[in-house]
Backbone as a printed PyTorch tensor [residue, N CA C, xyz], in Angstrom:
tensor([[[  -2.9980, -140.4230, -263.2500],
         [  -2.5070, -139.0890, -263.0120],
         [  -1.9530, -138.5410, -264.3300]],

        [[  -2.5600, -137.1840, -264.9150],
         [  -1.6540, -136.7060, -266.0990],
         [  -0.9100, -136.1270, -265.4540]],

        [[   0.1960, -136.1670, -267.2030],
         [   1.6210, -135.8380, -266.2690],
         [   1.8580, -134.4530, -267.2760]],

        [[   2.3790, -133.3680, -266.3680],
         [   1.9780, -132.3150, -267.0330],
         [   2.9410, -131.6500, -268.2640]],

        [[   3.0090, -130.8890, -269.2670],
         [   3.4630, -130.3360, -270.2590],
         [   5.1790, -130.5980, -270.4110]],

        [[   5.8710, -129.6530, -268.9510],
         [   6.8000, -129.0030, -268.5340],
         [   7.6310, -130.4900, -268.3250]],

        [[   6.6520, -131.6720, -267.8100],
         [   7.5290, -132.8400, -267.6580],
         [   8.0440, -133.7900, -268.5930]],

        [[   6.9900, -134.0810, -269.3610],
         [   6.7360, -134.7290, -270.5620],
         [   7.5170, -134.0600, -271.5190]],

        [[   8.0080, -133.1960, -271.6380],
         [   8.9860, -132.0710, -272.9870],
         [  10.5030, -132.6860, -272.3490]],

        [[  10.6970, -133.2200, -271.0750],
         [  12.0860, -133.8410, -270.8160],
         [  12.7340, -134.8260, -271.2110]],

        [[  11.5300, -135.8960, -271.1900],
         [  11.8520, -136.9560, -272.4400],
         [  11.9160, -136.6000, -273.6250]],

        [[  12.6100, -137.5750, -274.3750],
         [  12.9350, -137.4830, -276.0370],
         [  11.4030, -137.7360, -276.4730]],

        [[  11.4280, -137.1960, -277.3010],
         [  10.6080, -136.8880, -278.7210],
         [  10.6320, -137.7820, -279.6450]],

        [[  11.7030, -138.3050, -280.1700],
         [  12.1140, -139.0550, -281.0240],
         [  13.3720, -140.4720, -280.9770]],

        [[  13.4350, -141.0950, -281.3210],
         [  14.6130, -142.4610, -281.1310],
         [  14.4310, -142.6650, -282.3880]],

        [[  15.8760, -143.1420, -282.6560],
         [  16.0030, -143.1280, -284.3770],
         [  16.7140, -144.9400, -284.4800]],

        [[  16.4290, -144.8950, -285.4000],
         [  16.7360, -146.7650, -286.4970],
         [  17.3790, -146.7270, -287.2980]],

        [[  18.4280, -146.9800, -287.5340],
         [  18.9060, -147.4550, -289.1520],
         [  17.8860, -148.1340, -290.1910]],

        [[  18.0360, -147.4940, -291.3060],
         [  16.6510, -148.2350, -292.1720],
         [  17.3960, -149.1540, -292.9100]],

        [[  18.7590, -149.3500, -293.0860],
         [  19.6440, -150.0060, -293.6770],
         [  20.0000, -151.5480, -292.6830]],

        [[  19.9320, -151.4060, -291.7320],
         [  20.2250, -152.9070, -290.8370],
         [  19.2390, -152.7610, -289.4730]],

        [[  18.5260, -152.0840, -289.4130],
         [  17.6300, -152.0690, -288.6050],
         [  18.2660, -151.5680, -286.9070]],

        [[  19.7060, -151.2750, -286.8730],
         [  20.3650, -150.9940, -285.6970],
         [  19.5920, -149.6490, -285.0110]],

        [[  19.2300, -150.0660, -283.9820],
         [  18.8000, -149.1350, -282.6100],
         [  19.8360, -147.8780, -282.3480]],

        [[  19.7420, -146.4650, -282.8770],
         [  20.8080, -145.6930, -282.4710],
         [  20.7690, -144.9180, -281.2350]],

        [[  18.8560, -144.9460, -280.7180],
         [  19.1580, -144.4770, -279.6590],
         [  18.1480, -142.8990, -279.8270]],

        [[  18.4500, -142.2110, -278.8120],
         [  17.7440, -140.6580, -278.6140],
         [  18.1490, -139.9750, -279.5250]],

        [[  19.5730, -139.8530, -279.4830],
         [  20.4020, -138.9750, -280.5080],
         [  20.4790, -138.9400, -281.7180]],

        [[  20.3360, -138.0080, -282.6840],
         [  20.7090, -137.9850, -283.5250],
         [  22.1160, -138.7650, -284.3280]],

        [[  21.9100, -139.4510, -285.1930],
         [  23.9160, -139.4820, -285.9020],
         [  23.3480, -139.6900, -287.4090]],

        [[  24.4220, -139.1220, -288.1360],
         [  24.3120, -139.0180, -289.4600],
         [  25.1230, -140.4410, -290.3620]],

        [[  25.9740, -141.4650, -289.1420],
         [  26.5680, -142.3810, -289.8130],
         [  25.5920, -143.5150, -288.7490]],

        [[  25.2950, -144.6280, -289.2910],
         [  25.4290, -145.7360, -288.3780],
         [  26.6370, -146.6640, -288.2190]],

        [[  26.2420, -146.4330, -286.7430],
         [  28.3180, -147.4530, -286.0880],
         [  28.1800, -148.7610, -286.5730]],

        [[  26.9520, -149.6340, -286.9800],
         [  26.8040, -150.7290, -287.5910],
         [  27.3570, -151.1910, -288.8880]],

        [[  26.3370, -150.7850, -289.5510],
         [  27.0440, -150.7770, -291.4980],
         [  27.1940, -149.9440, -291.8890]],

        [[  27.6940, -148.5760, -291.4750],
         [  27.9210, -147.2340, -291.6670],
         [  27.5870, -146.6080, -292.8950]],

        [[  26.0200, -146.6880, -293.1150],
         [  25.6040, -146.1140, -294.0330],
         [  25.0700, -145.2140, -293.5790]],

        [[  24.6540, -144.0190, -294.3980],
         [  24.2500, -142.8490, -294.0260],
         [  22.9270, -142.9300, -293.9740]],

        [[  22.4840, -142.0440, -292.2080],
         [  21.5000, -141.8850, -292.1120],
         [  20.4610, -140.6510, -292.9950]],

        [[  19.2590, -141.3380, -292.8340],
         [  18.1610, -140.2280, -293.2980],
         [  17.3720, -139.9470, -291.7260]],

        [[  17.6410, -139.0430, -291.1620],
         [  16.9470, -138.4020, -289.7560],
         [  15.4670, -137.9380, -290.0900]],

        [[  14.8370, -138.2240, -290.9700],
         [  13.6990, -137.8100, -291.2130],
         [  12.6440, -139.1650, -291.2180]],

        [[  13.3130, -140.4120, -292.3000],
         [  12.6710, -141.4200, -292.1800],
         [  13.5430, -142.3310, -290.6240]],

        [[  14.5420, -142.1230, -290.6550],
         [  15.0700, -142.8440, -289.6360],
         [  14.2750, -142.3940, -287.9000]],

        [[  13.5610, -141.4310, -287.9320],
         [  12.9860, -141.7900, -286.5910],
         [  11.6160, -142.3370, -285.8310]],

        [[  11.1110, -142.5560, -284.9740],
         [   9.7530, -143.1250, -284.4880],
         [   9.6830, -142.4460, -283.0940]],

        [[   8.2010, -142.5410, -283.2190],
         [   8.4670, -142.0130, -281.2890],
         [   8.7460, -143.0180, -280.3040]],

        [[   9.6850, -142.6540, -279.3900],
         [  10.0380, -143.0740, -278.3490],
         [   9.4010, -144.5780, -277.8830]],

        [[   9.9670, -145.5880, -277.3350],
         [   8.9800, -146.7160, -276.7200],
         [   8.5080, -146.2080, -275.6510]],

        [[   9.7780, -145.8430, -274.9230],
         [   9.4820, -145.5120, -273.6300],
         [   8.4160, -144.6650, -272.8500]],

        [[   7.5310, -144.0230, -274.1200],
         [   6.6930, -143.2830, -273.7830],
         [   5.3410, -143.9950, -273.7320]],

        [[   5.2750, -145.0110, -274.1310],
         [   4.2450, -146.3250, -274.5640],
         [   3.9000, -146.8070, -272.8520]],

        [[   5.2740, -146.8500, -271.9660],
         [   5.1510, -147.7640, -271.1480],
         [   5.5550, -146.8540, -269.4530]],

        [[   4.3170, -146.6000, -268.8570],
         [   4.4450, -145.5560, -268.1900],
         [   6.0970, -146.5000, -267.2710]],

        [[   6.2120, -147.6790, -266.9180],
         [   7.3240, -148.3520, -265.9640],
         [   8.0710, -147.8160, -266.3790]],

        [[   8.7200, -148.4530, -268.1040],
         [  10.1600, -147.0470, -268.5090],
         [  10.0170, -145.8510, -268.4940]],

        [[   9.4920, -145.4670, -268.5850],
         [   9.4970, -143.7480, -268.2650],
         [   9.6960, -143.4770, -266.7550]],

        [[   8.9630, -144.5660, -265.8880],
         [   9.4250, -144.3500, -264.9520],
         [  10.7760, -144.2430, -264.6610]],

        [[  11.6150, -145.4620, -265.1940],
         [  12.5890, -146.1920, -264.8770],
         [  13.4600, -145.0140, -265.7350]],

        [[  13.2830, -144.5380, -266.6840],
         [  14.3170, -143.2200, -267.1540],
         [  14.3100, -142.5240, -266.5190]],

        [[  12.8020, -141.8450, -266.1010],
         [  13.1860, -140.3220, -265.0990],
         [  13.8080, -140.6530, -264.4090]],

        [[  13.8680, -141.6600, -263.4720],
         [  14.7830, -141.8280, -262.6770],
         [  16.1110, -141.7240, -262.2740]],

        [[  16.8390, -142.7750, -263.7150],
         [  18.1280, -143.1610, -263.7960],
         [  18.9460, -142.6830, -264.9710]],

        [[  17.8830, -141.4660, -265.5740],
         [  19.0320, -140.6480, -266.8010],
         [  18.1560, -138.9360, -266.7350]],

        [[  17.2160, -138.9380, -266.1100],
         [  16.8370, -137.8250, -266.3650],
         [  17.0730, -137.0070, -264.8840]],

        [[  16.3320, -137.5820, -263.6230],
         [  16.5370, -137.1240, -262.3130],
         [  17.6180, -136.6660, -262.2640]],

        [[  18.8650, -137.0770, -262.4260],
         [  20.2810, -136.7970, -262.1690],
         [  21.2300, -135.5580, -262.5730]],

        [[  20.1160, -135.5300, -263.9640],
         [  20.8410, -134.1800, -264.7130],
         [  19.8870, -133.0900, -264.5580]],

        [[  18.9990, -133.0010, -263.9820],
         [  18.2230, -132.1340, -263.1850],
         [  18.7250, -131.0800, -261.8980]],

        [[  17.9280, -129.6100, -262.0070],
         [  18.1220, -128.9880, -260.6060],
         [  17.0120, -129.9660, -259.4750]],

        [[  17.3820, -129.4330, -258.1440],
         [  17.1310, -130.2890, -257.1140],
         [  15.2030, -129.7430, -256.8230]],

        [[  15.2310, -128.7560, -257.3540],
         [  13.7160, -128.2320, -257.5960],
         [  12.8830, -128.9640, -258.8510]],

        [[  13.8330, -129.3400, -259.6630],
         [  13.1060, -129.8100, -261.0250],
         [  13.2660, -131.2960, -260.6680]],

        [[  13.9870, -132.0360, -260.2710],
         [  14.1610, -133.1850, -259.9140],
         [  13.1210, -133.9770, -259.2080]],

        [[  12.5440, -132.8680, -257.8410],
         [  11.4210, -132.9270, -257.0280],
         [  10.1160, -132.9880, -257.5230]],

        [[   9.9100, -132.3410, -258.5600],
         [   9.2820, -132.0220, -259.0130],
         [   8.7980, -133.4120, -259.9890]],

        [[  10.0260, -133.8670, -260.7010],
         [   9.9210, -135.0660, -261.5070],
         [   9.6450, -136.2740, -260.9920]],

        [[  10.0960, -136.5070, -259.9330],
         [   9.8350, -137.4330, -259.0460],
         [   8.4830, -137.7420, -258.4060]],

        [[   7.8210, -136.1870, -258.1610],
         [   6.2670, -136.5880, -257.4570],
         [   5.7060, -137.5330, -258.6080]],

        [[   6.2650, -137.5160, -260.3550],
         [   5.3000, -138.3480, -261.1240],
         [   5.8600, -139.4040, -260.9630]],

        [[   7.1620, -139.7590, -260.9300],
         [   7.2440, -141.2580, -261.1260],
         [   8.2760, -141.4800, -259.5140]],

        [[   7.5480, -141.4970, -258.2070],
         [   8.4490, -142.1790, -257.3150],
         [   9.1790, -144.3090, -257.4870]],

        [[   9.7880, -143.9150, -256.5600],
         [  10.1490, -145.5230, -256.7540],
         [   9.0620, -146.2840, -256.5640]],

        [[   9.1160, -147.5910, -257.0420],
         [   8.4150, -148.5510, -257.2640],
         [   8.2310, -149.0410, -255.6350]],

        [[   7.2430, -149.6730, -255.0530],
         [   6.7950, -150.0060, -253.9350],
         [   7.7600, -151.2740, -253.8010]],

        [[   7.7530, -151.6420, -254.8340],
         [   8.6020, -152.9600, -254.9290],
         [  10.2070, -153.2800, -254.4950]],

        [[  10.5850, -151.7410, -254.7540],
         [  11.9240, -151.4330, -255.0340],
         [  12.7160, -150.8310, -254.1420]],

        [[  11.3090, -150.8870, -252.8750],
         [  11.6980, -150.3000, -251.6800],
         [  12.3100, -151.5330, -250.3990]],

        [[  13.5230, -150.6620, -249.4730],
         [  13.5190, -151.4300, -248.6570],
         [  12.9440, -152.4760, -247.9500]],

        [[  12.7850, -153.4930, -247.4970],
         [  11.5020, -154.1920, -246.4810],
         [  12.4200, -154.8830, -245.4060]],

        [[  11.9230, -154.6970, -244.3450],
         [  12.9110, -155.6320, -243.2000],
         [  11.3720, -156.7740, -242.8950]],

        [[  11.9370, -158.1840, -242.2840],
         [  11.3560, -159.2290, -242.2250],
         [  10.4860, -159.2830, -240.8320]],

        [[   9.0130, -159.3120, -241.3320],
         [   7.7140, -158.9020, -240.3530],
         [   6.9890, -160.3710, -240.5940]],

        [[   6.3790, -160.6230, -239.7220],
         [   5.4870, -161.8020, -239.2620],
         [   4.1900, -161.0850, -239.2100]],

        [[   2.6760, -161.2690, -240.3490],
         [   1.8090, -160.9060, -240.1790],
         [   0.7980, -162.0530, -240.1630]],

        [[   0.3240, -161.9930, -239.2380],
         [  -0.7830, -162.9300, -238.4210],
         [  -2.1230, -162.3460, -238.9260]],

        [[  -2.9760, -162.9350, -239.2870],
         [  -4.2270, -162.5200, -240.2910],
         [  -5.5750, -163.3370, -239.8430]],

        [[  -6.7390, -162.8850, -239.2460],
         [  -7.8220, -164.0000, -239.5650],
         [  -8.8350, -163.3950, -240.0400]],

        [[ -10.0990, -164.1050, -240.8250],
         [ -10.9030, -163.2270, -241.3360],
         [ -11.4950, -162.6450, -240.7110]],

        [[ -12.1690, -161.7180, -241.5230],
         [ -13.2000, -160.7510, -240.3210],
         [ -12.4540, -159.6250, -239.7610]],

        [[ -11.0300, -160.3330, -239.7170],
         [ -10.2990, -158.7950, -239.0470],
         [  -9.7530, -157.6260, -239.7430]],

        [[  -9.8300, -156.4130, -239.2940],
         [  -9.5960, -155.5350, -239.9230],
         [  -8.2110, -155.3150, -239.6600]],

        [[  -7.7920, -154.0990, -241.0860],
         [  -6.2680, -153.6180, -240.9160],
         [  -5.7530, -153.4480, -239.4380]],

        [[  -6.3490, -153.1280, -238.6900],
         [  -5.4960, -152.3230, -237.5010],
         [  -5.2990, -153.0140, -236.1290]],

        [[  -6.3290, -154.4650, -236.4130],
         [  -6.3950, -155.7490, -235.6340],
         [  -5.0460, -156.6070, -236.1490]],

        [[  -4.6510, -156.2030, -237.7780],
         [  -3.5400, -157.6540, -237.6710],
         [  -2.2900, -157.4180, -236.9850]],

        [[  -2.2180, -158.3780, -236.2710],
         [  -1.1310, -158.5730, -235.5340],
         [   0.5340, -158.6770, -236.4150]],

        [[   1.3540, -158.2900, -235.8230],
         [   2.7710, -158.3330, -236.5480],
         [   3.8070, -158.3060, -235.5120]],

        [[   4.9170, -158.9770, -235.7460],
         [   5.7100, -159.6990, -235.2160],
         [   7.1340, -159.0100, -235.5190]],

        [[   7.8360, -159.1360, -235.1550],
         [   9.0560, -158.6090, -235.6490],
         [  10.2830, -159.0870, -234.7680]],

        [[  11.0650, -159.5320, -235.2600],
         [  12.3050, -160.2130, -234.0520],
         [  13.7290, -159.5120, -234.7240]],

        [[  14.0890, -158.6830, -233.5030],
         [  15.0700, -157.9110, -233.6680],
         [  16.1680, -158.2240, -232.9090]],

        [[  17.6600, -158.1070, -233.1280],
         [  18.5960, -158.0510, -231.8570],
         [  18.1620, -159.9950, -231.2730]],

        [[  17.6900, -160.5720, -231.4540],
         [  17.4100, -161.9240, -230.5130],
         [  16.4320, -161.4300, -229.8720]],

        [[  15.2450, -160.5900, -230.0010],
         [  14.3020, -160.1300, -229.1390],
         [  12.8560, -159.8390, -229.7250]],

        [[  11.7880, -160.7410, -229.4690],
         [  10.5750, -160.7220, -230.5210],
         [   9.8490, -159.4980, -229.7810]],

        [[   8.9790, -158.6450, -230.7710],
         [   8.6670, -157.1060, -230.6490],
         [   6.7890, -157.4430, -231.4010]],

        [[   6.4340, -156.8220, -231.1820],
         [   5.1270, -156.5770, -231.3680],
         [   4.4400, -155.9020, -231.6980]],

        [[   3.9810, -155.0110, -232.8160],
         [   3.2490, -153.8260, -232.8350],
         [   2.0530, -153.4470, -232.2920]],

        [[   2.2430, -152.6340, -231.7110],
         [   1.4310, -151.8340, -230.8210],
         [   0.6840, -150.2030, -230.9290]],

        [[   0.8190, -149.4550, -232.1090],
         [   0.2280, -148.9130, -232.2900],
         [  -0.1420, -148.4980, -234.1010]],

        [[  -0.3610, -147.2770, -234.3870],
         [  -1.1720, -147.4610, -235.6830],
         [   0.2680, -147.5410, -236.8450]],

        [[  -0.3320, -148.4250, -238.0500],
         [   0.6950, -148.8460, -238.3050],
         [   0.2890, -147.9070, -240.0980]],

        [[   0.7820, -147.9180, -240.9440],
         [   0.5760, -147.3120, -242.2850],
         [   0.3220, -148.0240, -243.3470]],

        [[   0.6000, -149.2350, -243.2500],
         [   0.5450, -150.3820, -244.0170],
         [   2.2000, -150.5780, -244.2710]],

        [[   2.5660, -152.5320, -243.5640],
         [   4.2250, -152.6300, -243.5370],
         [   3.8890, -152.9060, -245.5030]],

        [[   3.2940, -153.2790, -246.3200],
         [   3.5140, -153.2950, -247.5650],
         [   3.6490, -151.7830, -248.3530]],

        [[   2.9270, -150.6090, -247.4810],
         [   3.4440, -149.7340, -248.1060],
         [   4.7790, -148.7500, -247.6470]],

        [[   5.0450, -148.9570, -246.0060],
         [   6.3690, -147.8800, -245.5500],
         [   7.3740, -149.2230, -245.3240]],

        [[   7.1110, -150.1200, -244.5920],
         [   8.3170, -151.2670, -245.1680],
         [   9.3590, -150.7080, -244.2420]],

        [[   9.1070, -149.5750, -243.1710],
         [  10.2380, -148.9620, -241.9300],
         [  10.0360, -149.5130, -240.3370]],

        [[   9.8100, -151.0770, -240.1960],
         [   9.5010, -151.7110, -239.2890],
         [  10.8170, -151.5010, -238.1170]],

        [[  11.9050, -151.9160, -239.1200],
         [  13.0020, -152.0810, -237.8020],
         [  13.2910, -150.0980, -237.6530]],

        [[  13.2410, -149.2050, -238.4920],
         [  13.5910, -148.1310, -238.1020],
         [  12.4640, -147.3270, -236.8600]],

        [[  11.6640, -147.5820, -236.8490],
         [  10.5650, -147.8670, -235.7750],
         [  11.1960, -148.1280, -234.4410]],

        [[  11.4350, -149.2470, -234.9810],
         [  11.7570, -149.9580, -233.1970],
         [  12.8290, -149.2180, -232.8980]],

        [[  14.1720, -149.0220, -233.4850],
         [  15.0940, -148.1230, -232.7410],
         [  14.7750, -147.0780, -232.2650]],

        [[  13.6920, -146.0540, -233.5680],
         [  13.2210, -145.2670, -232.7110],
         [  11.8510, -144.5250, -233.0430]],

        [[  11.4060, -144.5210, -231.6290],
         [   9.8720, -144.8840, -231.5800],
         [   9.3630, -143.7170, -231.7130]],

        [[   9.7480, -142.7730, -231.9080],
         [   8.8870, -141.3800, -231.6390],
         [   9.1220, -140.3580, -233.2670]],

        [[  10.2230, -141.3570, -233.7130],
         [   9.5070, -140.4410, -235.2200],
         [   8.6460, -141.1230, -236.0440]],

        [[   7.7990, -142.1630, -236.1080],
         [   7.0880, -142.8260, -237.0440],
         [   6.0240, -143.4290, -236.2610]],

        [[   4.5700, -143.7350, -236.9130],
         [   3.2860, -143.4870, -236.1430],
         [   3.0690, -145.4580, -235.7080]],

        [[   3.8390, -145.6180, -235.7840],
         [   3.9150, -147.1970, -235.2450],
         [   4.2170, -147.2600, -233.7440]],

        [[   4.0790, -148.3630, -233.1910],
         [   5.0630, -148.3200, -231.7520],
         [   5.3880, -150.0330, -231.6870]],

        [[   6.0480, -150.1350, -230.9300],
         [   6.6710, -151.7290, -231.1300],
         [   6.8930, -152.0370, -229.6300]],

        [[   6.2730, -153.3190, -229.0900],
         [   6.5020, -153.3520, -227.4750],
         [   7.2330, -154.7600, -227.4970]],

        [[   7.9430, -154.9230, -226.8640],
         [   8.9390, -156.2500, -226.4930],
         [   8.0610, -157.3200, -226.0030]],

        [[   7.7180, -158.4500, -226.2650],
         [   7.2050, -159.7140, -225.6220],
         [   7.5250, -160.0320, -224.7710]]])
């Protein structure tokens, strides 16, 4: 997915180095380094960004320094490029029963809630991608799953 003009201009441009001890200063500009406080040169002292190298940090910035200082329109907006990680999402503990030959909507899944084993019973989204098994079972009529008691 390219990521368009308006988004990409939010990240830094530049991260600067001490050329004198090699100290990391960061996005910002400074004219002293807090290290061996020699004076910077902002011209040779910068490189582009890592974070732009590696779509994960960029993820992992928009997120946790850029999303925040955002309007709630621009935020939304930032987010359709980098949502959370699939990984990073909730998961409650599902029993998936698998044999070959069978398709997605044949595997069976298990779920034991309250002291009470549950069953899925209707179409499910994939539990590796919505990972909202137990919010399901409490309640059944906002999410396209259904869960029947054993």
């Amino acid at each position: 997915m390219r990521i368009p003009r308006e988004i990409l201009s939010l990240f830094p441009q530049w991260e600067y180095v001490c050329q004198v001890c090699g100290h990391y200063l960061g996005y910002d500009p400074v004219e002293i380094c807090p290290k061996c406080h020699s004076r910077i040169d902002l011209m040779k002292a910068r490189r582009p960004p890592r974070l732009l190298k590696d779509r994960n940090e960029m993820a992992r910035y928009a997120r946790e320094v850029l999303a925040p200082r955002l309007s709630k329109k621009m935020r939304k907006k930032l987010l359709k490029y980098f949502p959370k990680p699939i990984d990073e999402l909730p998961r409650e503990p599902v029993i998936v029963l698998v044999a070959d030959g069978i398709s997605k909507d044949q595997v069976l899944l298990l779920l034991r809630y309250k002291g009470c084993d549950y069953r899925r019973a209707g179409k499910c989204i994939g539990y590796s991608r919505c990972g909202k098994c137990i919010e399901a079972l409490k309640d059944n009529g906002n999410y396209p799953c259904r869960w029947e008691q054993m």
